[in-house]
Every structure is written in structure tokens, then in C-alpha cells.
C-alpha positions in Angstrom: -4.9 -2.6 -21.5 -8.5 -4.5 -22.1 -9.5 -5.7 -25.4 -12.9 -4.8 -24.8 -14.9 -2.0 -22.8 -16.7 -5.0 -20.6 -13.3 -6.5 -19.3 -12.2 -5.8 -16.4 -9.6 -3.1 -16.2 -5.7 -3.4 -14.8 -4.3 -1.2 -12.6 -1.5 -0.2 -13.6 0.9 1.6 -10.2 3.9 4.5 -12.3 6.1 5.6 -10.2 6.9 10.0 -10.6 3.8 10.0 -12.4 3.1 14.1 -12.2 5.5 14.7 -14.7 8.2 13.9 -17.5 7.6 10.1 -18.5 5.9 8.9 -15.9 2.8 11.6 -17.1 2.8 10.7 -20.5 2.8 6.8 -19.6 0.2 6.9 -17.3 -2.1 9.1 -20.0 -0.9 6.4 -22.5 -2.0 3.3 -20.2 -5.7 5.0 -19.8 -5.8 6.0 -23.4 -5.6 2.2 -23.7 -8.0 1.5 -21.6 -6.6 0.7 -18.4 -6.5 2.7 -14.8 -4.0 4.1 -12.9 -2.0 4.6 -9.3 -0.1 8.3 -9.8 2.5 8.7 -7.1 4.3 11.5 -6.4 7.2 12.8 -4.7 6.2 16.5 -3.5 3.8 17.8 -6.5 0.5 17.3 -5.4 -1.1 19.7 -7.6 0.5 18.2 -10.8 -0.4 14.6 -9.7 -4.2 15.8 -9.4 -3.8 17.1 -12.3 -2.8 13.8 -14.1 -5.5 12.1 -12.1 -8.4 14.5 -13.7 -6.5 13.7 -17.1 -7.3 10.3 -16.8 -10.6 10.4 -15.3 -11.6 12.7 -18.5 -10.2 9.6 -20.5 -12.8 7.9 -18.9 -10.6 5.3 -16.8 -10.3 5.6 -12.9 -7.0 6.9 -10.9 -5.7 7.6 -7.6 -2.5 9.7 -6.4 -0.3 8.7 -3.8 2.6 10.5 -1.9 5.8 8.6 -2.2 9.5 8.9 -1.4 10.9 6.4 -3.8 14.3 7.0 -1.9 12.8 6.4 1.2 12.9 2.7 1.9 11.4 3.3 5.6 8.4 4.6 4.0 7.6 1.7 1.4 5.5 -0.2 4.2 3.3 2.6 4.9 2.9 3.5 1.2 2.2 -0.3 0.3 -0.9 0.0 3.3 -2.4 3.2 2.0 -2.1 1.7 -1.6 -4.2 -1.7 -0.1 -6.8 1.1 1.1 -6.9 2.9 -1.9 -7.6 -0.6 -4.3 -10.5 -1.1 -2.1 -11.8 2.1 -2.0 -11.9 2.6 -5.6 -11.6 -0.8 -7.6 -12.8 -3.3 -5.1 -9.5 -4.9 -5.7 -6.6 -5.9 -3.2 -3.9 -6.3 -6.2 -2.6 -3.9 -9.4 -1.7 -5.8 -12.5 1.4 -3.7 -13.0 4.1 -1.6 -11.5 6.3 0.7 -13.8 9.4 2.1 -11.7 10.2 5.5 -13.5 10.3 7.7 -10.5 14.1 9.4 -10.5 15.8 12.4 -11.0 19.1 13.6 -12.8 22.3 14.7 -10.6 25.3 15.7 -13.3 28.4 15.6 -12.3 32.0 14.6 -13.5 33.1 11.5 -11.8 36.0 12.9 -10.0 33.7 15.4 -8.5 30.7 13.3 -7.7 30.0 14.1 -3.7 29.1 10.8 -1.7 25.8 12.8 -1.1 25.0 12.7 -4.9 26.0 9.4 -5.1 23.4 8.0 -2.5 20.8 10.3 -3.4 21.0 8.8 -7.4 21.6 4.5 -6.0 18.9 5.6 -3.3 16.4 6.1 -5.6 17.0 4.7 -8.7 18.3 1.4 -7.5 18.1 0.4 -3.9 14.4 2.5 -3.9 13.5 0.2 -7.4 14.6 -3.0 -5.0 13.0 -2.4 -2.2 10.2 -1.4 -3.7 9.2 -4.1 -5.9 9.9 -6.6 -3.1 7.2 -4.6 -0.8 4.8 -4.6 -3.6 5.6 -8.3 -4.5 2.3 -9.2 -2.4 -0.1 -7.0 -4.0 1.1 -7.9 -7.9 -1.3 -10.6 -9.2 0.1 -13.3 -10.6 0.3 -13.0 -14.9 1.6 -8.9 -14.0 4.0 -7.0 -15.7 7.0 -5.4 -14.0 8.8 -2.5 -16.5 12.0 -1.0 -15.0 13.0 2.8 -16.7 16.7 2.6 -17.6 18.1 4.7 -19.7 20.8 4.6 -23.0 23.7 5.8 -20.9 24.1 2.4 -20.1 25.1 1.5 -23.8 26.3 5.2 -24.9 28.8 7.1 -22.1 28.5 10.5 -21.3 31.0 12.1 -19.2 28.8 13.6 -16.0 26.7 11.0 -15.5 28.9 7.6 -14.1 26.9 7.1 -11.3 23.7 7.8 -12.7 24.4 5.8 -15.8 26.1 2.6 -13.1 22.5 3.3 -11.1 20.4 2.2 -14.2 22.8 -0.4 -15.5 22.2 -2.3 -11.9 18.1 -1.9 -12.3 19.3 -3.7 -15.7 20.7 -6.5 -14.0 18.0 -6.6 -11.3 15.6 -7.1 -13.9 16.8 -10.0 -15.5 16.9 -11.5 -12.0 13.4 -10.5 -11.1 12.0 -11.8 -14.3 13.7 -15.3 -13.7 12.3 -15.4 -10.0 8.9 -14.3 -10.7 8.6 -16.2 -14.0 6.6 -18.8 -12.2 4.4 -16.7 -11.0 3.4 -15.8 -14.6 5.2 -12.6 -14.2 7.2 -10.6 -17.1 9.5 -8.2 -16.5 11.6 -5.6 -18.5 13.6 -2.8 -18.8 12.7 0.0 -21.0 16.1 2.8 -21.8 14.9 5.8 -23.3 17.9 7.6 -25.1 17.6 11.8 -25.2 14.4 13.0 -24.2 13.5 16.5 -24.3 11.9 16.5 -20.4 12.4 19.2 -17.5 14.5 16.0 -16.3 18.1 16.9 -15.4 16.9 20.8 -15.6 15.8 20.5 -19.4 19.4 20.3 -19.9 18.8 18.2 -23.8 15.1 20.3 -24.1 16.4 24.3 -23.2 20.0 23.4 -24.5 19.3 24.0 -28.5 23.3 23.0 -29.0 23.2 19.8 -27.1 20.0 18.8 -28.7 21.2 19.1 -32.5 24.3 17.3 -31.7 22.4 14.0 -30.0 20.3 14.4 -33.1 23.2 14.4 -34.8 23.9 11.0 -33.9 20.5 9.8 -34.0 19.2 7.4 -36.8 16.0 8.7 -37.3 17.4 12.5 -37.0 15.7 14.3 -34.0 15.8 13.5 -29.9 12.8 12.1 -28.7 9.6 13.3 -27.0 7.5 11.8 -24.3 4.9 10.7 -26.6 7.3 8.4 -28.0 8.1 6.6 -24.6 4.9 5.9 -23.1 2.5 4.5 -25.8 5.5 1.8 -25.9 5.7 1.2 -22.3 1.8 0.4 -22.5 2.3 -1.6 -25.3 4.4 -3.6 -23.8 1.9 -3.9 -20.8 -0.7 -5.1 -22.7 -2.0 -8.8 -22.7 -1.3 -9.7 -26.1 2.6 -8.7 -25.3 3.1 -11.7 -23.1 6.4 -13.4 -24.4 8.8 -10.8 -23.8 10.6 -10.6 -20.4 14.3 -10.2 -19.0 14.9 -7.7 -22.2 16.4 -4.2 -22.1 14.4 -2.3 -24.9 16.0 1.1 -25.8 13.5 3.5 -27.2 16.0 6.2 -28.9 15.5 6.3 -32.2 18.5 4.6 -32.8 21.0 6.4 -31.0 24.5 5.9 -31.7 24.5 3.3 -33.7 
């Protein structure tokens, strides 16, 4: 995230940081040199855990509790979040905010409850809108916004329509958010991995060896990805010298149904 050991760091604020993809981008931002907001939903152990990760990276980090379904809570959060930039950088702004936080809910669409429903737009669209518009203030000018979508937007899976719909509205979102906060110097993307082999969704492509040779199957380069290949790229493309890219959706899946 710095070019050198004398700049002055970014913050970077993930979103369901204690596990999956959110863990391995936050270890990926402070192995490049920048520090870290962890929030979590309920895992407060495995969020201090990711925070002593970093800290023996040598970067700083904070956890913070939050309900990214929850859009009562976001203007609570957003005041513990001021507190914790002063207590610990000084600062009153992050440089970036990556919204990964979300969960999997499968379910063929003629049996999708209205309860599943909500729960999947609560947190992985309205949560990612309401969000970013309560953090807006605290975002310094020349940030970096990065949505997580995901490639069942491009490829469809039976099971996952609302899910999938979700994501493909944080797609459009983005491109909005990335033409309203262009003048503030602002780039924003959206970054769709394809299969991952995560606890997300109950491990279903990690513990399910069948499913997971037949999305290699139709993967270019052969396999189903890792988390190590998802969060180096999303602090790549955090990283100052990656400043002309913004309103993009960038699938990371190996080439996944091509």
C-alpha cells in the first residue's frame, strides 16, 4: 500500500474480515504495507486473531463489531470507527473500504422464503449501500472503494437467483458510485471471484470433492481457486500506482466458463 517504509500508511476498512476472503485480504493489504480495520459479525476471537496476524506483519489494526445487515447500526459503527482512527492512527479518515462481508443462503428459486431473500439483499446489497453512504464522510478524497461480487453474475447456477441478483445490483451500484465520487478522486470497482474453496456457503465447493472437479472442469487454468489468489489482487488493485481503473467488474476465476 506505501512505496516506502517512511510514507505514511492507508487504512484500509474489510468488511467480514475474521474469515474466508476478507482474512486473506486484509493479511494481503498489511503484507503490502498498509493497516487495517477488521470488522466482524459475531467472531470475536477470530477477528483478534487476524488483528495479531497483522500486528506480527508489523502494520497496525483494529477489530470492530458490525452487523452489515443492520442498517440501524451503521451510525453507531461509523462513531466507534471515528474513535478508533484517533486512538490508533491519529487520523479521522481510512483511505479505503472493501465490502466483502456476506454469507451464502442456497436455495432453488421456487423455494426461496421471503426470509432468505431479505437476509441475502439485506446484507449484500442494501447493507453495501447504506454503508458506503455512512462512511462517505470519513473516505479521504483519492480512496478506493472495491465491491466483492461474485461470477454467478456472468455464469448461472440453479440455487442461487437471489444471491447471484444481490451481487449483480452491487455491480450496478458500483458503476454509479464510481461516476458520483469520480470528482472526489475516488475509484471504485467490483472484484467477482468465481469458485473458491472457503467455509462460505458451508464449504459446499471446498468439502464437496465432486462439485469441485467439475467447476475445475470448466476452468481454464484447471483447478477452483484459493483465497490466496483473491486477496493479493484486491490489494493490488488498492495500491497507488493502480489509479486508472474504476467502474470495472474484475472476475478473478481463473477463467471460468469461458
Amino acid at each position: 500500500m506505501t512505496s516506502s517504509t517512511t510514507a505514511t500508511p492507508t487504512i484500509t476498512l474489510v468488511t467480514g474480515a475474521s474469515r474466508g476472503l476478507g482474512r486473506n485480504t486484509a493479511l494481503s493489504i498489511a503484507r503490502t504495507g498498509g493497516d487495517v480495520v477488521v470488522t466482524y459479525h459475531s467472531k470475536a476471537d477470530q477477528a483478534q486473531a487476524v488483528v495479531a496476524e497483522i500486528t506480527a506483519l508489523g502494520r497496525k489494526a483494529v477489530a470492530l463489531q458490525l452487523d452489515t445487515g443492520d442498517v440501524a447500526s451503521f451510525t453507531g459503527f461509523t462513531e466507534r470507527l471515528r474513535a478508533a482512527l484517533q486512538a490508533t492512527w491519529q487520523r479521522s479518515t481510512i483511505d479505503h473500504l472493501v465490502n466483502n462481508a456476506g454469507h451464502g443462503d442456497y436455495a432453488a428459486f421456487a423455494e426461496t422464503t421471503e426470509a432468505q431473500f431479505d437476509r441475502l439483499v439485506n446484507v449484500h446489497f442494501k447493507g453495501v449501500f447504506f454503508l458506503t453512504q455512512a462512511l462517505l464522510p470519513l473516505i479521504a478524497d483519492g480512496g478506493r472503494i472495491v465491491n466483492f461480487s461474485t461470477g454467478l453474475t456472468r455464469l448461472s447456477l440453479p440455487g442461487y437467483a437471489a444471491y447471484a441478483a444481490a451481487k449483480g445490483a452491487v455491480e450496478v451500484l458500483t458503476r454509479y458510485l464510481a461516476k458520483e465520487l469520480g470528482a472526489r478522486g475516488i475509484a471504485v470497482n467490483t472484484v467477482a471471484p468465481g469458485a473458491i474453496e472457503t467455509d462460505f456457503g458451508g464449504g459446499v465447493v471446498r468439502d464437496n470433492p465432486a462439485l469441485n472437479q467439475q467447476l475445475a472442469q470448466m476452468t481454464a487454468l484447471g483447478r477452483v481457486g484459493v483465497p490466496d489468489d483473491i486477496g493479493p489482487m484486491v490489494a493490488s488493485l488498492l495500491d497507488a500506482s493502480n489509479r486508472w481503473v474504476t467502474a470495472q467488474r474484475i472476475e478473478v476465476s481463473g477463467g471460468q466458463a469461458l
